[in-house]
C-alpha positions in Angstrom: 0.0 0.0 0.0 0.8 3.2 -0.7 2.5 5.5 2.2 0.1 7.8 1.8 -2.8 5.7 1.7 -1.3 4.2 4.9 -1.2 7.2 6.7 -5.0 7.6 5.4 -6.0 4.4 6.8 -4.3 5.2 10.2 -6.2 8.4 10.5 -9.2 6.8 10.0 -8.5 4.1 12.2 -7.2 6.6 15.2 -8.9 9.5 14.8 -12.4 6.9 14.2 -11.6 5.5 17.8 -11.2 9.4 19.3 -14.4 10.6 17.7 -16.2 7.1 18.9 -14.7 7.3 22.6 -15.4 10.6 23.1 -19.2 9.5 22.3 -19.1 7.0 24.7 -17.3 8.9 27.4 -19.8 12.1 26.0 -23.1 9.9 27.0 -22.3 8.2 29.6 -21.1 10.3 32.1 -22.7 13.8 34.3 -26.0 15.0 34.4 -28.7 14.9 31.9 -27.7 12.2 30.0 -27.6 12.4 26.4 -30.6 14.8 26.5 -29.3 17.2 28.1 -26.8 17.5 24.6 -29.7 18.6 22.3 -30.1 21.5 24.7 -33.0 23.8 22.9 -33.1 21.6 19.7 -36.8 20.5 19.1 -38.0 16.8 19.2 -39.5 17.0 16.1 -35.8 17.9 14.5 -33.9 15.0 16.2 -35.2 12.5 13.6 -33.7 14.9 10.9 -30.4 14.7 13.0 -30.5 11.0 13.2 -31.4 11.1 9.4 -28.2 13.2 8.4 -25.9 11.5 11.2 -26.8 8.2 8.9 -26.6 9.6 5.2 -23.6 11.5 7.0 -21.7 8.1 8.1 -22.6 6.6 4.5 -21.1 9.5 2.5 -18.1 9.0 4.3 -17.3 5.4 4.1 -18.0 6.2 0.5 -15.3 8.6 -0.4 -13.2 6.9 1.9 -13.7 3.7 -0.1 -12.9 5.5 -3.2 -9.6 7.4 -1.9 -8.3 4.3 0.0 -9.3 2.0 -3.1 -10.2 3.8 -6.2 -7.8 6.9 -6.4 -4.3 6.6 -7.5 -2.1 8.4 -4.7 0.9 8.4 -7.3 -1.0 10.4 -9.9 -4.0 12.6 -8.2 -3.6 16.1 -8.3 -6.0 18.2 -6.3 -6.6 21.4 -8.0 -3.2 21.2 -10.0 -1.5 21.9 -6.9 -1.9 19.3 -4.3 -0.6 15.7 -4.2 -2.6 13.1 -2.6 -1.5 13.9 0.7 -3.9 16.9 1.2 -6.5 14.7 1.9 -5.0 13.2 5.0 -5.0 17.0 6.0 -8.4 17.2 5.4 -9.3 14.0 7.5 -7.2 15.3 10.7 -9.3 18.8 10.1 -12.3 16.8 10.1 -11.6 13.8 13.1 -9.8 16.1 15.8 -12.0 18.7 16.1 -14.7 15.9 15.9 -13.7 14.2 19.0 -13.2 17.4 20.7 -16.6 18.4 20.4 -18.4 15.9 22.8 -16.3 16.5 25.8 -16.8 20.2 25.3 -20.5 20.3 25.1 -20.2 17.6 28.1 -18.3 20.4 29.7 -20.5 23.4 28.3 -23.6 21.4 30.1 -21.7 21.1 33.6 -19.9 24.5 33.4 -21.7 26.6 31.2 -19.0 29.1 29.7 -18.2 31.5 27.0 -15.1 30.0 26.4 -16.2 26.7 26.4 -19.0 27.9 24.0 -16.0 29.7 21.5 -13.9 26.4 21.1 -17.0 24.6 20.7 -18.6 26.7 17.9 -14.6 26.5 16.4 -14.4 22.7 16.3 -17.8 22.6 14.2 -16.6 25.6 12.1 -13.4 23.7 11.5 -14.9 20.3 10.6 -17.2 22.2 8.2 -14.5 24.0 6.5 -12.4 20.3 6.3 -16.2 19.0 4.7 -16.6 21.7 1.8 -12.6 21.2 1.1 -13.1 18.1 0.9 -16.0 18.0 -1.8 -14.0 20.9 -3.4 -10.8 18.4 -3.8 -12.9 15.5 -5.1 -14.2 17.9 -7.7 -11.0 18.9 -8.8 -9.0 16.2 -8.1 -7.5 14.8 -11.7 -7.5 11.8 -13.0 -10.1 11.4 -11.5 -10.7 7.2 -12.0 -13.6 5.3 -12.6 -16.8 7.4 -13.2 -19.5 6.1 -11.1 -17.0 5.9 -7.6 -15.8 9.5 -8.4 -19.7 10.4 -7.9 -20.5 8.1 -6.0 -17.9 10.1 -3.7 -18.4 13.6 -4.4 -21.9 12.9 -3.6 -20.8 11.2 -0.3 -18.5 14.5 0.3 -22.2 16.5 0.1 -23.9 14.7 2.0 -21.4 14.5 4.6 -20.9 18.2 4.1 -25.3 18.9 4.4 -24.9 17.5 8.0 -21.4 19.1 9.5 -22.1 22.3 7.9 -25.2 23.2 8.1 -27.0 20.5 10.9 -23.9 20.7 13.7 -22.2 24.1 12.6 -25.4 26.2 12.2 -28.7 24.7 13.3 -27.3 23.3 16.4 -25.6 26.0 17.5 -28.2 28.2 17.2 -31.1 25.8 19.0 -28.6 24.8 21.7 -28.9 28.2 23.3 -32.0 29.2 21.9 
């Protein structure tokens, strides 16, 4: 395997188990329980969130599938610019401000705190931006392989992008306090 691809896979595979753990640390400890996360966010949205977090979790086992399988790390060029390797950038800007972001709400729920409620609003900002460069480097990323896993990725990239950019870094934010 490719070193690149390598270092892709162990992204996945560390920065995966962060995001994970932090869930599981996230729900099961302090007051509230998992409720308490959703702070002002309606019931009636929470089956949208679930609906995104799914389409969200297929879209990315899609493009990873195509970058880790389908995309040829010797030849892709992102944007004429870029090598192959920007994508592991992207992935890091996308899993560690991911698994930041349960232990800081955790900690926004204890400890309310304006602080607490910067960084948090920064970690979904960030793992926003990572999602539209991410669809923006699968658009311009050259050759681009097969036809139908090149969409079948970009579109993965969107939909992955619909729920980190708008669902957790706008709607959330602005129900959570609401």
């Amino acid at each position: 395997m490719h070193p690149q691809k390598k270092a892709m896979f162990w992204i996945n595979i560390a920065g995966g188990a962060a995001v994970l753990g932090s869930y599981v640390l996230g729900l099961s400890s302090s007051a509230g329980g998992a409720a308490a996360l959703w702070g002002g966010v309606p019931p009636e949205l929470r089956s949208l969130y679930a609906a995104g977090m799914l389409f969200a979790a297929l879209g990315y086992f899609v493009f990873t599938y195509y970058l880790l399988l389908r995309l040829d790390p010797v030849a892709a060029r992102v944007g004429r610019r870029f090598g192959f390797g920007v994508f592991n950038w992207i992935y890091a800007a996308i899993l560690v401000p991911s698994a930041l972001w349960m232990p800081l709400t955790r900690m926004m729920v204890d400890q309310p705190g304006a602080g607490l409620w910067f960084a948090i609003r920064a970690v979904l900002a960030v793992v926003a931006l990572a999602a539209v460069s991410l669809v923006a480097a699968l658009l311009t990323v050259r050759p681009k392989g097969a036809k139908w896993p090149h969409r079948m990725a970009v579109i993965g990239s969107i939909l992955f992008t619909a729920h980190t950019g708008v669902l957790d870094a706008l709607i959330w934010p602005a129900l959570f306090r609401g």
